[in-house]
C-alpha positions as CSV (number, residue, x, y, z in Angstrom):
1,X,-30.8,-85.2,77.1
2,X,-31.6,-80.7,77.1
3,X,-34.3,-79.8,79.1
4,X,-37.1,-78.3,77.9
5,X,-35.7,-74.9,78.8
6,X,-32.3,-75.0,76.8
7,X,-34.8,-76.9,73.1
8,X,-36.8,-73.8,73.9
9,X,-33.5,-71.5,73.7
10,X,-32.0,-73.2,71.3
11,X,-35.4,-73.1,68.7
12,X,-35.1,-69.4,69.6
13,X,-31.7,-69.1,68.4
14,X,-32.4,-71.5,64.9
15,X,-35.2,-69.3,64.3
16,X,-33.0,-65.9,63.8
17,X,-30.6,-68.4,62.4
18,X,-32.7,-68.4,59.3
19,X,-33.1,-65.2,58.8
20,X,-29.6,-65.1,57.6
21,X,-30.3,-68.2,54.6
22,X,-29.4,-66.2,51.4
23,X,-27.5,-63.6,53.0
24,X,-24.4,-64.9,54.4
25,X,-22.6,-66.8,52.0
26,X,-19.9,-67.8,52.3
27,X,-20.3,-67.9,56.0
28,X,-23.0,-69.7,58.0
29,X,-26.1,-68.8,58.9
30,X,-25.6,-69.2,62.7
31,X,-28.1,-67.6,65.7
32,X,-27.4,-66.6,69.2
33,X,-29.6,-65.7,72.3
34,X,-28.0,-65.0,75.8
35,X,-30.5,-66.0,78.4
36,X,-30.2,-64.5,82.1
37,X,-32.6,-65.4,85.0
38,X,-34.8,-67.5,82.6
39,X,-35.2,-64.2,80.1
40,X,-33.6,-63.3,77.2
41,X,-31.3,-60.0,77.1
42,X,-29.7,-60.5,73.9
43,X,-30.3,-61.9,70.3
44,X,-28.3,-61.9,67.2
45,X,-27.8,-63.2,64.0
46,X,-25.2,-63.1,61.4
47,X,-25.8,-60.2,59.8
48,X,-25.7,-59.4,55.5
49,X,-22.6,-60.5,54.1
50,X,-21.3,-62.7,56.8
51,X,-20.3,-60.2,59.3
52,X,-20.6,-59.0,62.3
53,X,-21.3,-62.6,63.6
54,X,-24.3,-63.7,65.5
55,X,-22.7,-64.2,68.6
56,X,-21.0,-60.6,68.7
57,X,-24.7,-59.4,68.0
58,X,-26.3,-60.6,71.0
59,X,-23.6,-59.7,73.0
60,X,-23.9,-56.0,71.6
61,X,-27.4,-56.2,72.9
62,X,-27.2,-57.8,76.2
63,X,-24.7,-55.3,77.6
64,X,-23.4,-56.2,80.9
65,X,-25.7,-58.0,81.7
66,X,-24.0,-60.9,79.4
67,X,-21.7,-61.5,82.8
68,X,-22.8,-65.2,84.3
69,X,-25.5,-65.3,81.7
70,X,-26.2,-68.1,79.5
71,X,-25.7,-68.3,75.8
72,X,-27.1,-70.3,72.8
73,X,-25.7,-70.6,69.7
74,X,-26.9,-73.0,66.7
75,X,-23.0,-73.5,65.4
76,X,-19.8,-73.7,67.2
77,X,-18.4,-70.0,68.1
78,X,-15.2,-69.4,66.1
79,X,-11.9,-69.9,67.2
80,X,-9.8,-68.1,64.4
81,X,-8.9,-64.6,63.2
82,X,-10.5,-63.8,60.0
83,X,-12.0,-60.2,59.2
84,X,-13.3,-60.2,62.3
85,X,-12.0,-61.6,66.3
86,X,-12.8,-65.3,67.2
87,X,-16.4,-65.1,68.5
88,X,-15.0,-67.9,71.5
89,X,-13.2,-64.8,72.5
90,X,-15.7,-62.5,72.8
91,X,-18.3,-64.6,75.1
92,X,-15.2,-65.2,77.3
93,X,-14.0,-61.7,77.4
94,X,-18.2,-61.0,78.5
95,X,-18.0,-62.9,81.5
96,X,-20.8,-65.5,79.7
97,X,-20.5,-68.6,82.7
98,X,-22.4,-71.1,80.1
99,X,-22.5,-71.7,76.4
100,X,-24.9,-74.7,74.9
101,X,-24.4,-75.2,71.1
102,X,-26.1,-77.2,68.4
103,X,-23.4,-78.3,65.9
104,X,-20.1,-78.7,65.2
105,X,-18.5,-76.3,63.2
106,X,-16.5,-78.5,60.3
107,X,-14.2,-75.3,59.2
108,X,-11.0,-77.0,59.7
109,X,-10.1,-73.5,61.3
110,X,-12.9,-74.4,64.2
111,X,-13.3,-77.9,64.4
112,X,-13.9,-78.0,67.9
113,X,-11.2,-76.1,68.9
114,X,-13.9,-73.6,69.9
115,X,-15.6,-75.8,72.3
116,X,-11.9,-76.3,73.9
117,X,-11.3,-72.9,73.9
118,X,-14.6,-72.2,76.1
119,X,-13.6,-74.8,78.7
120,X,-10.5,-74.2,78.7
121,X,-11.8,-70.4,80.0
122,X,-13.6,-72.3,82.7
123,X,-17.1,-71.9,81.1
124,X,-19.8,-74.8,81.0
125,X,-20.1,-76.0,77.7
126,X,-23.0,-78.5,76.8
127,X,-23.0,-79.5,73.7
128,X,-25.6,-81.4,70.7
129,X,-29.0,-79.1,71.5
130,X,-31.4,-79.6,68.7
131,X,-28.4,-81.0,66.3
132,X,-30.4,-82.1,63.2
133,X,-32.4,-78.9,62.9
134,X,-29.2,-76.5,63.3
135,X,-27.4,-79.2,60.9
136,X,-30.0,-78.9,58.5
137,X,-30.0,-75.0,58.3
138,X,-26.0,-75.1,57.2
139,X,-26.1,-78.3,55.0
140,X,-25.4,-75.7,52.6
141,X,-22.1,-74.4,54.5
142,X,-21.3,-77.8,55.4
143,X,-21.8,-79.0,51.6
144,X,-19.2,-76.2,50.8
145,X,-16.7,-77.1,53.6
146,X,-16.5,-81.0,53.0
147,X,-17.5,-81.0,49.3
148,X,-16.2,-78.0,47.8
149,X,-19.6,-77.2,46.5
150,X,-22.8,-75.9,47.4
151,X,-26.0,-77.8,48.5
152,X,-28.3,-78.0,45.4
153,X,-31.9,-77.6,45.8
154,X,-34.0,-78.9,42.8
155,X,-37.3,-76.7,42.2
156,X,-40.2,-78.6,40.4
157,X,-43.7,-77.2,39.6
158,X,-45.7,-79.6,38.1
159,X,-49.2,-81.3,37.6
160,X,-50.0,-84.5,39.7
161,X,-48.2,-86.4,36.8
162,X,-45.1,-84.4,37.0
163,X,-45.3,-81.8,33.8
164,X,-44.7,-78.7,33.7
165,X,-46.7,-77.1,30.7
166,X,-48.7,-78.5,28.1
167,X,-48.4,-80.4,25.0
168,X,-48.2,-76.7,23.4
169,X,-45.6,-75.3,25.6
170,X,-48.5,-73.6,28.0
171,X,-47.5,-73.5,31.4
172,X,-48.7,-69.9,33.0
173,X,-49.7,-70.9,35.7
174,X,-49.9,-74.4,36.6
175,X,-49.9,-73.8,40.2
176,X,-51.5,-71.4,42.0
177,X,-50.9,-67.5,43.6
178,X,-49.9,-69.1,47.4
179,X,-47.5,-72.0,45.3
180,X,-45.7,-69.1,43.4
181,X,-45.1,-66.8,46.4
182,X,-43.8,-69.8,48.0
183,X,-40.8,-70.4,45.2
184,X,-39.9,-66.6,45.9
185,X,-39.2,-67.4,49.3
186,X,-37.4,-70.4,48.4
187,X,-35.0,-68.0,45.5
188,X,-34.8,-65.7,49.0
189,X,-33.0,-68.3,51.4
190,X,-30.6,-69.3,48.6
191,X,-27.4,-67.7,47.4
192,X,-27.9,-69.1,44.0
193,X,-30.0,-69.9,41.4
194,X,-29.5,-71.4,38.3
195,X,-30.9,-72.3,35.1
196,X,-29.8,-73.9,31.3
197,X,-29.9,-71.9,28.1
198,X,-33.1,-73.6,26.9
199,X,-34.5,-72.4,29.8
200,X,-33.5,-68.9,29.8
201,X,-34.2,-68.8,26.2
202,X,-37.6,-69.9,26.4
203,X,-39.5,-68.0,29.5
204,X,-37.0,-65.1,29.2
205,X,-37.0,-65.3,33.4
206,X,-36.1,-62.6,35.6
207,X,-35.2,-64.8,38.6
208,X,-35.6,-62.4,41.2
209,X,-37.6,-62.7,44.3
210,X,-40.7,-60.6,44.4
211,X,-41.7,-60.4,47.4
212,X,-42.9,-57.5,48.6
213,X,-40.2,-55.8,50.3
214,X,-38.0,-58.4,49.2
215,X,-36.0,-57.6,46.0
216,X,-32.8,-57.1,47.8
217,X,-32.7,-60.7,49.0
218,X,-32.9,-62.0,45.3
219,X,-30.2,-64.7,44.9
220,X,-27.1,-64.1,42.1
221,X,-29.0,-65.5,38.8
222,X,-26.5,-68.3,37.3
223,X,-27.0,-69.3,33.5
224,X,-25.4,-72.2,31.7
225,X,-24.4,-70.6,28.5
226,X,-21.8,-72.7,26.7
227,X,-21.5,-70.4,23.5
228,X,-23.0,-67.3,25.1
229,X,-25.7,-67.0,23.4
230,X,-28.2,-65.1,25.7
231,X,-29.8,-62.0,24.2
232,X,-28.4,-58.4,25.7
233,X,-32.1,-57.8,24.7
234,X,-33.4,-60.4,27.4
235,X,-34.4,-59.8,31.1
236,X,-31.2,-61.5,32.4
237,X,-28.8,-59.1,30.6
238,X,-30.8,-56.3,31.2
239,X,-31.2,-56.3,34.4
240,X,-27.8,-57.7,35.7
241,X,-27.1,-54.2,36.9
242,X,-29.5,-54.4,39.3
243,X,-29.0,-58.2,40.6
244,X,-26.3,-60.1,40.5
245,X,-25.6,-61.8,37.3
246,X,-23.5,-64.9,36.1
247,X,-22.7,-66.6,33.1
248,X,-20.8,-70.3,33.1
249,X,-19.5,-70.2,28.9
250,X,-16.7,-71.9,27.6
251,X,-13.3,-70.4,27.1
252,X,-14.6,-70.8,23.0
253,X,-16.9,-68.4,23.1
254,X,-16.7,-65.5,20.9
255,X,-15.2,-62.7,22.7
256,X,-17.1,-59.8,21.0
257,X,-20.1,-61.7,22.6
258,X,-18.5,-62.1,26.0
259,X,-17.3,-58.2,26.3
260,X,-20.9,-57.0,25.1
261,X,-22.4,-59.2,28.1
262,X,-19.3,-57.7,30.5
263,X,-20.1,-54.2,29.6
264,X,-24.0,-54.8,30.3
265,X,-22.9,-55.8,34.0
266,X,-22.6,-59.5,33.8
267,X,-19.9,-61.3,35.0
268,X,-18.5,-63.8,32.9
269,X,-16.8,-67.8,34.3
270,X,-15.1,-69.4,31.5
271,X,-15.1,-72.9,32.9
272,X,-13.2,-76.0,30.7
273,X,-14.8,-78.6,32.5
274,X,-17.0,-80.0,29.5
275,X,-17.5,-83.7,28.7
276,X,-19.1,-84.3,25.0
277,X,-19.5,-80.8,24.2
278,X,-21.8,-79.9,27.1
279,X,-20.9,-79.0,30.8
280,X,-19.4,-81.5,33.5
281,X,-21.7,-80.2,36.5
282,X,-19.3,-81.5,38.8
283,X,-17.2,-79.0,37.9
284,X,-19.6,-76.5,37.5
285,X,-20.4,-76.7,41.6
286,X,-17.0,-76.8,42.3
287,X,-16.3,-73.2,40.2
288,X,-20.0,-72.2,42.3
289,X,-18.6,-73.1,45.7
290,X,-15.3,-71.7,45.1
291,X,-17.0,-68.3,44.9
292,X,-18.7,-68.7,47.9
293,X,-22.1,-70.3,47.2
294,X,-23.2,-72.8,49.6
295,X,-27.0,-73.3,48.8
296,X,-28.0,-73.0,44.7
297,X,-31.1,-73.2,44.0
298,X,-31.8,-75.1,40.4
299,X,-35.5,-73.7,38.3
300,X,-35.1,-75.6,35.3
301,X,-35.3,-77.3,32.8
302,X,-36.1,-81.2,32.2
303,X,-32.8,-81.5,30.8
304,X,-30.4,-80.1,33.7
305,X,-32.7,-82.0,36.1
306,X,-32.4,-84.5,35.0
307,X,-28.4,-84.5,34.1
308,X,-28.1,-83.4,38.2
309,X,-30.0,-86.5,39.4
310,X,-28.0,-88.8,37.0
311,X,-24.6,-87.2,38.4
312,X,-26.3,-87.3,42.2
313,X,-25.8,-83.8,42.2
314,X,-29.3,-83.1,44.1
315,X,-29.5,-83.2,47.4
316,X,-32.9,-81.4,47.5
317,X,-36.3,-81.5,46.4
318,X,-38.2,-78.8,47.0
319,X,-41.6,-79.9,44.5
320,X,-44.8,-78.2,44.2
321,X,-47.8,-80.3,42.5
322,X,-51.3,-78.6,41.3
323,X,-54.5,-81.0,41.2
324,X,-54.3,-81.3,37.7
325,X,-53.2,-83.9,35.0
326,X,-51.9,-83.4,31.9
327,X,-51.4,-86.4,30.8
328,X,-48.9,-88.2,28.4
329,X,-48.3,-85.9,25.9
330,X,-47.4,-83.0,28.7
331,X,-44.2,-81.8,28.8
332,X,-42.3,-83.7,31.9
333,X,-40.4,-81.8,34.7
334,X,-37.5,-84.4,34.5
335,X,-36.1,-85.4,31.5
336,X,-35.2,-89.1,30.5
337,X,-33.1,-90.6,33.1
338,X,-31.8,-93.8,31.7
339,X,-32.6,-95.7,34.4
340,X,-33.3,-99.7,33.5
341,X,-33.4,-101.3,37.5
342,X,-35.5,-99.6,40.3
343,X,-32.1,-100.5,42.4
344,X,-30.4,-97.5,40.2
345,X,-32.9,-94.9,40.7
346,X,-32.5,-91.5,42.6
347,X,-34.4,-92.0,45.8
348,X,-35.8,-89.4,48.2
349,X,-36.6,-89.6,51.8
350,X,-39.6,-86.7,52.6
351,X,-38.7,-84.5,55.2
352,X,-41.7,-81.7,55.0
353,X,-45.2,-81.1,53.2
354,X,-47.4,-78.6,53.4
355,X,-50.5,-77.1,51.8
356,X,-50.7,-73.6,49.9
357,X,-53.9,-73.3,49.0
358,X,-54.8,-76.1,46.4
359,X,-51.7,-76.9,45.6
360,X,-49.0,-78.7,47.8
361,X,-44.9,-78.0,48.0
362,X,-43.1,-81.7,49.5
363,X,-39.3,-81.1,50.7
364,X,-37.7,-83.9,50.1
365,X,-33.9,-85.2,51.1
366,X,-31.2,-87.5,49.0
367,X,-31.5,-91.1,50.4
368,X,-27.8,-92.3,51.6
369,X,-26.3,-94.6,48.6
């Protein structure tokens, strides 16, 4: 069992971990701190775009005084040659005489061969230091590496009785100023988000987080548009320019349609995986994670929802609820399920909760099958 000194490290290290969610893709969101004589010399994070790597960060900062030093890092240092040296290298080549890590890398490149590398070099390795919580932060990188796709986050904001507007179609605003800031965080830590047509159609959405301060950390804004129908007058098109924008059509789609959205800065994946004349999602993650996206976040609407829970696609629930009811005739957040026996129902284990203001936001987390 870690002492309290090397949790106390290691929380240190998860915390600038995190301040790479969003920004990393497709690499992980790993932290590092190198601790000498009980203080710490050097922090680091990975840095926007994937590189340079946490570890080579805090190294950068602690200088010499890395030799005989401890370091902390959430995920397994790298063993391989990519853009950039393996990272097991570089603590080696500092003269680090300890390394403690969280997790595993899975990366068939790493594996634990990174680990080995480290003791082969005659450095202390110690291994498993707040596992679940560095695990947690990558599920999306790990969803990516074992999967092929990215870890979806579901985002509901609803009444107590789980609708999203009225009977009208009014739904501005259900929740509150504190719930709504709190989504723009959420759009900030993912890579992704994504919505259906009805959706984008209907609230015209500009999917962007703002945050003060924060615009460059929205997420690429992802649109299921089988026939590409999406306005070049709407907020989407028009601002694609300026954030990353991408359209999932079928290879059907007029073309003169498809070039006009091309030219106004969109980019365009045809995808044929479509079962009974609407997407296979499936497939849709797959084309997601093969570009790189490990965590996608998923605003809307009932429909998708609820196709993603049918297919078991969610593996997040991330659901805000305002102390109000709308009753019955309120339009619901999930569509219909076609669920007949309790025993074939999506379940949710709840792993967070926390008020904002009058409202409330629950985390929740898939259930094992």
């Amino acid at each position: 069992m870690a002492d309290a000194t090397d949790v106390a490290a290691m929380r240190a290290a998860l915390g600038l971990a995190r301040r790479g969610l969003g920004r990393v893709w497709p690499n992980p969101a790993v932290g590092c701190v190198i601790v000498r004589n009980g203080h710490i010399i050097g922090r680091g994070w990975t840095q926007a775009g994937g590189r340079p790597h946490a570890e080579t960060e805090a190294l950068s900062r602690a200088g010499a005084g890395a030799r005989d030093a401890t370091a902390y890092v959430t995920l397994e240092p790298c063993s391989h040659w990519g853009k950039t040296p393996p990272c097991a290298d570089a603590l080696i080549q500092a003269g680090i005489r300890r390394v403690v890590g969280a997790v595993v890398d899975p990366d068939p490149r790493v594996a634990g061969s990174g680990l080995r590398r480290l003791r082969d070099a005659g450095i202390a390795v110690e291994h498993g230091v707040c596992e679940a919580e560095a695990a947690e932060i990558n599920a999306g990188f790990f969803h990516r590496v074992r999967l092929g796709r990215p870890l979806v986050t579901l985002k509901l904001a609803t009444s107590l009785d789980g609708r999203i507007a009225t009977a009208s179609g009014e739904s501005r605003w259900i929740t509150g100023a504190a719930a709504r800031e709190r989504g723009h965080l959420l759009r900030a830590t993912h890579d992704a988000i994504l919505v259906g047509t009805e959706t984008a159609l209907t609230d015209d959405p500009e999917l962007t987080c703002r945050l003060g301060g924060m615009a460059a950390r929205s997420p690429v804004r992802v649109v299921l548009d089988r026939r590409s129908r999406l306005p070049l007058h709407s907020r989407l098109i028009t601002g694609a320019r300026n954030a990353r924008t991408w359209i999932v059509t079928a290879p059907s789609a007029d073309p003169a349609r498809q070039a006009a959205l091309t030219a106004a800065g969109v980019e365009i994946i045809p995808l044929t995986a479509i079962d009974a004349g609407t997407f296979n999602l499936a497939g849709v993650l797959q084309a997601l994670g093969a570009r790189g996206v490990t965590r996608l976040l998923v605003e809307g609407g009932g429909r998708l929802a609820a196709a993603l829970l049918v297919a078991g696609l969610v593996d997040r629930l991330a659901w805000f609820h305002a102390p109000v009811l709308l009753g019955g005739v309120g339009i619901p957040a999930i569509a219909v399920l076609g669920t007949d026996r309790l025993a074939d129902a999506p379940r949710f284990e709840r792993i967070a909760s926390e008020p904002l203001g009058a409202d409330t936001v629950a985390i929740f987390r898939a259930s094992a099958p």
